[in-house]
N, CA, C and O of each residue as an XYZ file, in Angstrom:
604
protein
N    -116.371    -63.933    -34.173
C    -114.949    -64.007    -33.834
C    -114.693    -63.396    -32.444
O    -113.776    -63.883    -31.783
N    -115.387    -62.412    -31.949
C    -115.167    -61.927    -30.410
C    -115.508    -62.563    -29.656
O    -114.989    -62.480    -28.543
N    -116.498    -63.458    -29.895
C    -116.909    -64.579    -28.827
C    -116.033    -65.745    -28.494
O    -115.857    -66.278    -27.399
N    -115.377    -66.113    -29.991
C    -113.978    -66.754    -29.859
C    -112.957    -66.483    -29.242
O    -112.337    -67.282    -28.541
N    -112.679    -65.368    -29.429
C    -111.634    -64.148    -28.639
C    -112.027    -64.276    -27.247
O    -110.990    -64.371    -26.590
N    -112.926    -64.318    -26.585
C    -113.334    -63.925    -25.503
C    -112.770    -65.748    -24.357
O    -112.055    -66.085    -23.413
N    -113.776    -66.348    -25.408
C    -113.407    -67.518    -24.901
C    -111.807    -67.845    -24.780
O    -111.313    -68.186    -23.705
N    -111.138    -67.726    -25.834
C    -109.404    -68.217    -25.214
C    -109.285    -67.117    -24.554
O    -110.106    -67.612    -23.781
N    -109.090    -66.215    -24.149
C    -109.012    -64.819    -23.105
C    -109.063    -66.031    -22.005
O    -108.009    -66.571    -21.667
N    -110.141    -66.384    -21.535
C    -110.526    -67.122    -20.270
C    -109.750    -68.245    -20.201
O    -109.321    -68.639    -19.116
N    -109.481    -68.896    -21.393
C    -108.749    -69.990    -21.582
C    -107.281    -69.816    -21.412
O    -106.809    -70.759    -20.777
N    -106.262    -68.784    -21.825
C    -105.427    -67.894    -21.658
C    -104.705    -67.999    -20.024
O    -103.599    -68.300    -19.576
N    -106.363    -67.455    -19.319
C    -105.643    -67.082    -17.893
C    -105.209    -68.653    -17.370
O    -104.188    -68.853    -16.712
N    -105.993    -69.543    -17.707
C    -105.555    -70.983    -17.406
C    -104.324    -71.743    -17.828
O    -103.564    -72.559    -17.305
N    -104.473    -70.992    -19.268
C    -102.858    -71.356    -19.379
C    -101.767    -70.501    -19.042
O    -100.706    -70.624    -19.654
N    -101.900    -69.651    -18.142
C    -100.453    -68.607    -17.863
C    -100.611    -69.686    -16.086
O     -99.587    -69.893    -15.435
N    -101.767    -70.130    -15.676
C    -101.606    -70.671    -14.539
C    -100.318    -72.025    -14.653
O     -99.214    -72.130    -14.119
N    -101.001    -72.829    -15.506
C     -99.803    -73.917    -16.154
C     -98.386    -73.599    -16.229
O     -97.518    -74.291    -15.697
N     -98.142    -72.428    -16.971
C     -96.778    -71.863    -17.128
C     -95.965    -71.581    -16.087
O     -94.736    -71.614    -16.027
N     -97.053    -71.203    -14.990
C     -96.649    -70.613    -13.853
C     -95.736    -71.792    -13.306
O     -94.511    -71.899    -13.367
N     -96.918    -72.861    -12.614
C     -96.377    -74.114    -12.272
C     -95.312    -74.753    -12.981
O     -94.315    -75.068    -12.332
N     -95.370    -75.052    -14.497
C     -94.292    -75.502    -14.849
C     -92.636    -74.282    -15.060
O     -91.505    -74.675    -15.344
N     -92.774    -73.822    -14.978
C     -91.655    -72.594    -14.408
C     -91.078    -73.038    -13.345
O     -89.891    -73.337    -13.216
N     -92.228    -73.100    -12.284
C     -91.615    -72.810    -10.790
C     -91.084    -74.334    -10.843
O     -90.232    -74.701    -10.035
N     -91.613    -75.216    -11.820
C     -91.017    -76.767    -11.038
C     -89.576    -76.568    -11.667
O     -88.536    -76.768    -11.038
N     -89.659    -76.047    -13.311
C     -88.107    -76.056    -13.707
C     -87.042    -75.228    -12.429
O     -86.139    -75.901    -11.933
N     -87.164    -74.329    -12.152
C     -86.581    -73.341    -11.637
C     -86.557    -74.568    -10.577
O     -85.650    -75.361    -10.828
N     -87.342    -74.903     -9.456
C     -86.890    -75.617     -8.221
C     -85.480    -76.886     -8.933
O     -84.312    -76.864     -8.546
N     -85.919    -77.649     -9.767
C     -85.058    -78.366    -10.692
C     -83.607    -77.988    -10.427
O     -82.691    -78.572     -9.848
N     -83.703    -76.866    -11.019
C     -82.267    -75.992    -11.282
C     -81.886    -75.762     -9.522
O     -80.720    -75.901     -9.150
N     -82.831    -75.457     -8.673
C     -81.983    -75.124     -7.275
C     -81.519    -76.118     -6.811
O     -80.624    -76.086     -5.967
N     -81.913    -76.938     -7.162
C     -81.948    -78.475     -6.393
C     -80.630    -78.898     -6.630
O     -79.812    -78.626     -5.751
N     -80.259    -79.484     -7.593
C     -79.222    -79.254     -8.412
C     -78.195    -79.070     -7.372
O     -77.481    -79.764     -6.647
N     -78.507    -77.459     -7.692
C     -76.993    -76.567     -7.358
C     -77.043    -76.568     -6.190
O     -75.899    -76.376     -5.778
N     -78.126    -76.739     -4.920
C     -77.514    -77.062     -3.449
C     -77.176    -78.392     -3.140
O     -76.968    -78.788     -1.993
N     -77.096    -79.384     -4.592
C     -76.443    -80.721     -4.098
C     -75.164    -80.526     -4.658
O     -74.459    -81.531     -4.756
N     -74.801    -79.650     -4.971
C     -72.925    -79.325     -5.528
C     -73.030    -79.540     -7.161
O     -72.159    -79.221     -7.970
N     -74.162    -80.090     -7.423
C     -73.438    -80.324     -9.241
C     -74.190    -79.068     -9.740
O     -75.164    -78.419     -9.359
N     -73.135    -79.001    -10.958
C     -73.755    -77.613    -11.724
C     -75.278    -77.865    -12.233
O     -75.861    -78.899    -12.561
N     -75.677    -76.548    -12.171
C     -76.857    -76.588    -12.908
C     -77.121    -77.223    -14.327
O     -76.273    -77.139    -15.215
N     -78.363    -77.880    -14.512
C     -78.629    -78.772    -15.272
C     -79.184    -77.656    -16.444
O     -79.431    -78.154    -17.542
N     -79.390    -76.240    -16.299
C     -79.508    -75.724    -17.790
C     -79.215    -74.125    -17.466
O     -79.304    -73.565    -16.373
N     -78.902    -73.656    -18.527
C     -78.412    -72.541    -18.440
C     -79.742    -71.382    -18.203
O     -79.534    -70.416    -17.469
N     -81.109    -71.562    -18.878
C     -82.051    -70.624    -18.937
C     -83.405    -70.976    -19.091
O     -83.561    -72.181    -19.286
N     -84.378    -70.337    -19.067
C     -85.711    -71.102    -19.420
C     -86.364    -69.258    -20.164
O     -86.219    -68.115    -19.733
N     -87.127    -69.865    -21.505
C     -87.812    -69.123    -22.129
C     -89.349    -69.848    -22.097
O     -89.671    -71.030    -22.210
N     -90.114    -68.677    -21.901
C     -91.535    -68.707    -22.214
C     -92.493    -67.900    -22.851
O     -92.312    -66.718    -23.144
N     -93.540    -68.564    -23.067
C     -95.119    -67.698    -24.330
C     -96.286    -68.694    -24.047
O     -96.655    -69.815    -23.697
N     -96.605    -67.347    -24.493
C     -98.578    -67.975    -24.382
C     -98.718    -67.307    -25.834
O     -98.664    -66.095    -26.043
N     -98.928    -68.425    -26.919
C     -99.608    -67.486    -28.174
C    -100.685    -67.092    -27.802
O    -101.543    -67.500    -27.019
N    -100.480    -65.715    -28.852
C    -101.660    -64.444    -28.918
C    -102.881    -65.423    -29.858
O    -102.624    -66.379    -30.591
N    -104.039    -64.917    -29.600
C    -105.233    -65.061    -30.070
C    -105.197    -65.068    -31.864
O    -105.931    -65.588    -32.704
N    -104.400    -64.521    -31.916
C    -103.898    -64.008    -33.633
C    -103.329    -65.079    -34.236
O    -103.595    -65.505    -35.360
N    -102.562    -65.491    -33.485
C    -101.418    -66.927    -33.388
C    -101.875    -67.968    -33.408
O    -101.445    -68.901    -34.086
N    -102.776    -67.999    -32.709
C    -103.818    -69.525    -32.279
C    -104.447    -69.526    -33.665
O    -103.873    -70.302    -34.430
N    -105.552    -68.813    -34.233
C    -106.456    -68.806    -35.414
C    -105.474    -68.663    -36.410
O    -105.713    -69.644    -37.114
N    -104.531    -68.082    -36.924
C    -103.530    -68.312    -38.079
C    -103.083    -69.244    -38.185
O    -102.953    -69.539    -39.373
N    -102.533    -70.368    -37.144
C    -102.283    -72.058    -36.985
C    -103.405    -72.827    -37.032
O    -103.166    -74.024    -37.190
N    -104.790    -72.462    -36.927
C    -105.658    -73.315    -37.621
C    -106.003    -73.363    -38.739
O    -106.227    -74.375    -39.402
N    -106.093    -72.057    -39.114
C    -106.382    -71.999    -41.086
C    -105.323    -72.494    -41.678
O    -105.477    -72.952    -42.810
N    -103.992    -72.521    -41.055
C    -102.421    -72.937    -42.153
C    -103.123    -74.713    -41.754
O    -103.673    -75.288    -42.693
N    -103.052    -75.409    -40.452
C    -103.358    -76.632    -40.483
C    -105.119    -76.996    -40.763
O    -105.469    -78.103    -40.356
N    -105.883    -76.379    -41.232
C    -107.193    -76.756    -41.886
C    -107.933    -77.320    -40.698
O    -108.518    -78.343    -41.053
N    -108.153    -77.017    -39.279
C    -109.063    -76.793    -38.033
C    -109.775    -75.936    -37.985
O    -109.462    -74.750    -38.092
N    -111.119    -76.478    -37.775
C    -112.070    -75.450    -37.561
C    -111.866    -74.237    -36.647
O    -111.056    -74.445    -35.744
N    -112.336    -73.201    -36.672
C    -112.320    -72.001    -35.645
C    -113.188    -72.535    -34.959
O    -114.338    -72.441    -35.387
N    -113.045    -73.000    -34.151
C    -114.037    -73.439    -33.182
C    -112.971    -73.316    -31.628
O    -111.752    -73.481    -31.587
N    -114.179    -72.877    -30.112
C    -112.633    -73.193    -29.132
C    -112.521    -74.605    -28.997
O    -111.347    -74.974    -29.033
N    -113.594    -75.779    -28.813
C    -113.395    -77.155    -28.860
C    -111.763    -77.001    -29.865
O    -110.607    -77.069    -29.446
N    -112.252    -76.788    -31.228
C    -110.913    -77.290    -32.241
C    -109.460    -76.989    -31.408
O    -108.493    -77.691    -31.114
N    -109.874    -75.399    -31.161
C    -108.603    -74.826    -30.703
C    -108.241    -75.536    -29.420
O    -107.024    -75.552    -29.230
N    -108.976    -76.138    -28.472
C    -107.917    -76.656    -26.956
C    -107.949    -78.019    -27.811
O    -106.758    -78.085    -28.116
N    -108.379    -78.822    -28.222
C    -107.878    -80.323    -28.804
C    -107.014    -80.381    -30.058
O    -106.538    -81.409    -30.540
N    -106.861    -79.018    -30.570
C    -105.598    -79.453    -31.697
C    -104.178    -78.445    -31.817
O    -103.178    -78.518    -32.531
N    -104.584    -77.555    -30.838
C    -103.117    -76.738    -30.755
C    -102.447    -76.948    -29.228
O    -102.695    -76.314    -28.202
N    -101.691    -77.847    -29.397
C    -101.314    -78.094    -27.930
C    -100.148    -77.113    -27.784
O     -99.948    -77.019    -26.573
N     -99.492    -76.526    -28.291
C     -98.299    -76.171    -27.826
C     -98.974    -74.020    -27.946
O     -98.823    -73.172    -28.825
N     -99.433    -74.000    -27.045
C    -100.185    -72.667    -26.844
C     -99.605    -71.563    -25.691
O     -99.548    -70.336    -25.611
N     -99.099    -73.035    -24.613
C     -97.954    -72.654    -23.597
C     -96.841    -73.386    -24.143
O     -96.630    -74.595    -24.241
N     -96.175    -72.360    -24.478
C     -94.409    -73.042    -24.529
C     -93.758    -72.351    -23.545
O     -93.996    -71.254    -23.040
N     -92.504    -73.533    -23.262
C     -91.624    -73.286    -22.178
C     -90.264    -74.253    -23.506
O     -90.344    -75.305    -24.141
N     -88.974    -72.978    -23.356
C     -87.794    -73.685    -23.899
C     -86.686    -73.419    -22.659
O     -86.302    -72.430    -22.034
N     -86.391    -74.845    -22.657
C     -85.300    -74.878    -21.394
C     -84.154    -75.060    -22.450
O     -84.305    -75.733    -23.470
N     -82.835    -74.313    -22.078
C     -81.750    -74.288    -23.003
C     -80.749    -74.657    -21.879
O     -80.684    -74.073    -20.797
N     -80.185    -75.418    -22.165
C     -79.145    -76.469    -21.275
C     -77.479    -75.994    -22.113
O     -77.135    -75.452    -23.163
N     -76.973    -76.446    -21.189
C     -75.439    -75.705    -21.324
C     -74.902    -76.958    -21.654
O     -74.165    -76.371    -22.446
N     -74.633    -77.932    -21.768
C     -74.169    -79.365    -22.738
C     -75.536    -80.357    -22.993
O     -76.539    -80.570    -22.312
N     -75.108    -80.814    -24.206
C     -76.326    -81.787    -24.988
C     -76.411    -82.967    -24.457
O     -77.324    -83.673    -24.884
N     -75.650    -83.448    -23.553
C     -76.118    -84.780    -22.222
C     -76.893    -83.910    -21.871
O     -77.942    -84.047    -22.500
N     -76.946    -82.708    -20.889
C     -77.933    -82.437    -20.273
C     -79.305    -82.866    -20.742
O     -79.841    -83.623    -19.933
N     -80.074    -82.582    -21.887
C     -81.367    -82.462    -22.662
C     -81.996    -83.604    -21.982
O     -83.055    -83.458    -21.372
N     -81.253    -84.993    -22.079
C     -82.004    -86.072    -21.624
C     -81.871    -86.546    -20.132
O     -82.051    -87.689    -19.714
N     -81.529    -85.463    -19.440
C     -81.124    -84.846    -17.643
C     -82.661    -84.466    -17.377
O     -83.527    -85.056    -16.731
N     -82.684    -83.503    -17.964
C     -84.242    -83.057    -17.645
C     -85.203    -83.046    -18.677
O     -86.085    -82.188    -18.726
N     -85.098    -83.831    -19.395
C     -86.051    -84.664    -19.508
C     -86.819    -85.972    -18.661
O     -87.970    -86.382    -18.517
N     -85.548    -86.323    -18.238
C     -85.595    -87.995    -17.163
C     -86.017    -87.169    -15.498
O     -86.186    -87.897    -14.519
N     -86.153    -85.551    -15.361
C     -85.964    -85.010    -14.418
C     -87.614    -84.499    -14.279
O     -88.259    -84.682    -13.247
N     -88.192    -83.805    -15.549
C     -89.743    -83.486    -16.292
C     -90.653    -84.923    -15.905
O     -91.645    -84.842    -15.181
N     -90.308    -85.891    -16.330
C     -90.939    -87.211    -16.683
C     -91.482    -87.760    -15.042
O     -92.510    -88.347    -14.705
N     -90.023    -87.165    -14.059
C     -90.492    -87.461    -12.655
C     -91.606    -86.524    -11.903
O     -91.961    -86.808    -10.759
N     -92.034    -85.613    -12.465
C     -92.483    -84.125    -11.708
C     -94.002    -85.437    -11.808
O     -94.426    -86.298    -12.579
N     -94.360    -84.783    -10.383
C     -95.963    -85.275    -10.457
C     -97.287    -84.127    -10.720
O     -97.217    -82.971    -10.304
N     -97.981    -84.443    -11.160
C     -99.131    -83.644    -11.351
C     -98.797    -83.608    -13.217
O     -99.484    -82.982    -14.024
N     -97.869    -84.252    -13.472
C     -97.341    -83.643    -15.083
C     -96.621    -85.137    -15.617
O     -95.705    -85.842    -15.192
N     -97.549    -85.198    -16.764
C     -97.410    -86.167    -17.626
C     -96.826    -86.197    -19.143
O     -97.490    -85.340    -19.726
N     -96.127    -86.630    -19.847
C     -95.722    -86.157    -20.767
C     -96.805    -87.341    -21.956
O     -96.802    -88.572    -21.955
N     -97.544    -86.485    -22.765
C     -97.938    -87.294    -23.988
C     -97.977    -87.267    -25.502
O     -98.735    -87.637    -26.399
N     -96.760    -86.633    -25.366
C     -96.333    -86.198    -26.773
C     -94.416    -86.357    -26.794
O     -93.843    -85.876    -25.817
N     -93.868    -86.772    -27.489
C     -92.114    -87.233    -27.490
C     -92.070    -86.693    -28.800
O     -92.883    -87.119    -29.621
N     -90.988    -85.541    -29.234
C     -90.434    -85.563    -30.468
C     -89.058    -85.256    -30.525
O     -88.761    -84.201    -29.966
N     -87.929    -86.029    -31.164
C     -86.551    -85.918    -30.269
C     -85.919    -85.593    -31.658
O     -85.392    -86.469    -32.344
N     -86.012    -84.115    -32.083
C     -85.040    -83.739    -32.811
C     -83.617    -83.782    -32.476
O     -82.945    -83.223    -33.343
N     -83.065    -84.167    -31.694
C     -81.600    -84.040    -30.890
C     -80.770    -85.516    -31.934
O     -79.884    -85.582    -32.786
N     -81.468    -86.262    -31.402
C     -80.959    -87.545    -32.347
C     -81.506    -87.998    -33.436
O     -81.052    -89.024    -33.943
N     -82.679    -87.267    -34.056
C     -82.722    -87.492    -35.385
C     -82.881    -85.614    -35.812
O     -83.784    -84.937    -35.320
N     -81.985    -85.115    -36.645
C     -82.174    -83.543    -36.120
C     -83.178    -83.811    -37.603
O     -83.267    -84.819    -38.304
N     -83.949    -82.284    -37.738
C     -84.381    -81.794    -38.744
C     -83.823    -81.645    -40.097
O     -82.596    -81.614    -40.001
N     -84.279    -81.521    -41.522
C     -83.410    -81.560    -42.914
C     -82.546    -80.168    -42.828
O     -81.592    -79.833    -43.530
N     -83.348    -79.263    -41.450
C     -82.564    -78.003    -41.272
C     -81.538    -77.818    -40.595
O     -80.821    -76.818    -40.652
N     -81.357    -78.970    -39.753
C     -80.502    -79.095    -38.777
C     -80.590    -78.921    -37.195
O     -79.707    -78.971    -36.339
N     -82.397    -78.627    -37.079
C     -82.475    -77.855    -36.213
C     -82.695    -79.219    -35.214
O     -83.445    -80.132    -35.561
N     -81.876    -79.238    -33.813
C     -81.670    -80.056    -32.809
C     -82.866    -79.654    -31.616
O     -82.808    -78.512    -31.162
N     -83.619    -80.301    -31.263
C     -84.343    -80.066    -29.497
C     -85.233    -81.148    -29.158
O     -86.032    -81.678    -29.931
N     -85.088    -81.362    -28.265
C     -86.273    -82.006    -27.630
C     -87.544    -81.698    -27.539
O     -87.502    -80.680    -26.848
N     -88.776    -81.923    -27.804
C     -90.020    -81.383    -27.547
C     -90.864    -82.439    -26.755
O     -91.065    -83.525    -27.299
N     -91.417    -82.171    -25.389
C     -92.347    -83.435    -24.857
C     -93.718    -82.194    -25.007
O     -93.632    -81.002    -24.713
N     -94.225    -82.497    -25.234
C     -95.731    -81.763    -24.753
C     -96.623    -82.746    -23.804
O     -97.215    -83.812    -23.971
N     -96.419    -81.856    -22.738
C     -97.060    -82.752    -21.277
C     -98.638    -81.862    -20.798
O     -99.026    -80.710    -20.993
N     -99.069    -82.718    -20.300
C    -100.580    -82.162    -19.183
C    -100.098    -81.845    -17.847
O     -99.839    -82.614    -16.920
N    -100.032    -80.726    -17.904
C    -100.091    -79.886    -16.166
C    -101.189    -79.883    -15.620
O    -102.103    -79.230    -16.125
N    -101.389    -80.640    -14.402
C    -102.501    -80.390    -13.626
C    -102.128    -79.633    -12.936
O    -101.208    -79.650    -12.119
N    -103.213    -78.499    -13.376
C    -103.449    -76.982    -12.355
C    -104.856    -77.397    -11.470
O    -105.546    -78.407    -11.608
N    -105.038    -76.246    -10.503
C    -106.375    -76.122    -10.051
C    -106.581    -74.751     -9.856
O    -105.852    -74.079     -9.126
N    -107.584    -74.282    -10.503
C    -107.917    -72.444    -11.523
C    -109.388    -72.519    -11.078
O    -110.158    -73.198    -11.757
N    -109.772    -71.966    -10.142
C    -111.077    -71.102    -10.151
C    -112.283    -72.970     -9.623
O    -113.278    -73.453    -10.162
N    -111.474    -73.402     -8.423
C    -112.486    -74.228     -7.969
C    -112.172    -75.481     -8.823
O    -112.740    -76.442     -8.306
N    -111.449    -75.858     -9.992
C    -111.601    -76.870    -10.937
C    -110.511    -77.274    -10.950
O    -109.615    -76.431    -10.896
N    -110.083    -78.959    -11.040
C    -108.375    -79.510    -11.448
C    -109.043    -79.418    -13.289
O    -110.130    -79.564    -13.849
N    -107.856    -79.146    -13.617
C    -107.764    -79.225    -15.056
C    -106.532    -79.830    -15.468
O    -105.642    -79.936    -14.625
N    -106.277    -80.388    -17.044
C    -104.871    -80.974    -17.296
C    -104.926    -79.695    -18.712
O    -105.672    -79.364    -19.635
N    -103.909    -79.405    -18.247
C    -103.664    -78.039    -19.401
C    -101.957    -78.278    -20.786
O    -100.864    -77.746    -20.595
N    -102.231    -78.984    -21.736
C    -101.099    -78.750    -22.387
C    -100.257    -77.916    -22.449
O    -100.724    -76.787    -22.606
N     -98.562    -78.006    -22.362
C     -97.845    -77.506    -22.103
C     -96.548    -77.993    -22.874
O     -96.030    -78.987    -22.367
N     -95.754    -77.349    -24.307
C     -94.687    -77.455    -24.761
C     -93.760    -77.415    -23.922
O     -93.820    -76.701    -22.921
N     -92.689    -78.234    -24.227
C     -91.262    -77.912    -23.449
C     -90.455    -78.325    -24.403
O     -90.329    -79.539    -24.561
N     -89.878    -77.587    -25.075
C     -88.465    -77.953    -25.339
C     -87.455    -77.713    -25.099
O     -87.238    -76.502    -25.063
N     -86.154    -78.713    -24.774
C     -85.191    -78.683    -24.608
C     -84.395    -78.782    -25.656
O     -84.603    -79.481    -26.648
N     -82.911    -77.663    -25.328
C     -82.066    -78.268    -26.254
C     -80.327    -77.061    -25.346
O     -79.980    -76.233    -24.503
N     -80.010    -77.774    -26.230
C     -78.711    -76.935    -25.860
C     -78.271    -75.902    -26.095
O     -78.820    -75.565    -27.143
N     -77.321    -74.815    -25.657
C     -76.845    -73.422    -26.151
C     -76.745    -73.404    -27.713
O     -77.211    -72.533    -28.448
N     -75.870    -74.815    -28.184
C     -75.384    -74.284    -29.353
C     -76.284    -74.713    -30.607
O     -75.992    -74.324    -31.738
């Protein structure tokens, strides 16, 4: 298990690189925006990198091997980013705004907004590939985003 540990550690710093980038593109997003006169397209952005603890407790609940292969091909959402938008037009603003960013592809769509959950719970989720370049190498690093609104 420390050798596992060790390995997402390394894997880890690659994904806080991703986060980084996709941060800085939301955030430019949002300036952009507001030096063309219209209000900002979301009110805030939250982020995480699950802990090592987090990662292996989501493979035993979904029945994936402990393996790191298992872990980078079946837990994609390891970097999350939640953008919380100040009206529910917005959501599909930047989304149509995400979809344009280059280096970043979206290959995952799940649109709780218009079909919500039995809980009620409303957001957008794309899980996209960020191409970073970390230590000499381009990599495409999965990356959650969901959107949704204040309320």
């Amino acid at each position: 298990m420390e050798s596992l540990r060790k390995q997402y550690e390394e894997y880890a710093a690659e994904c806080k690189c991703a986060l980084r980038t996709v941060t800085a593109r939301l955030e430019n997003l949002r300036q952009e925006t507001e030096m063309n006169g219209e209000r900002s397209l979301f009110d805030s952005i939250e982020w995480r990198i699950k802990s090592f603890d987090s990662v292996v407790e989501k493979c035993r609940r979904k029945g994936y091997d402990l393996t790191f292969e298992s872990i980078k091909s079946n837990i994609t959402d390891i970097v999350g980013v939640r953008v919380i938008t100040t009206f529910k037009d917005d959501i599909y603003t930047v989304e149509k705004a995400i979809i344009r960013q280059p280096s970043m592809s979206v290959i995952e769509r799940r649109d709780y907004v218009e079909k919500p959950k039995h809980n009620g719970y409303q957001s957008l989720h794309l899980i996209v590939f960020m191409e970073i370049y970390f230590m000499n190498t381009s990599k495409a690093i999965p990356v959650e985003i969901q959107i949704r609104d204040k309320a």
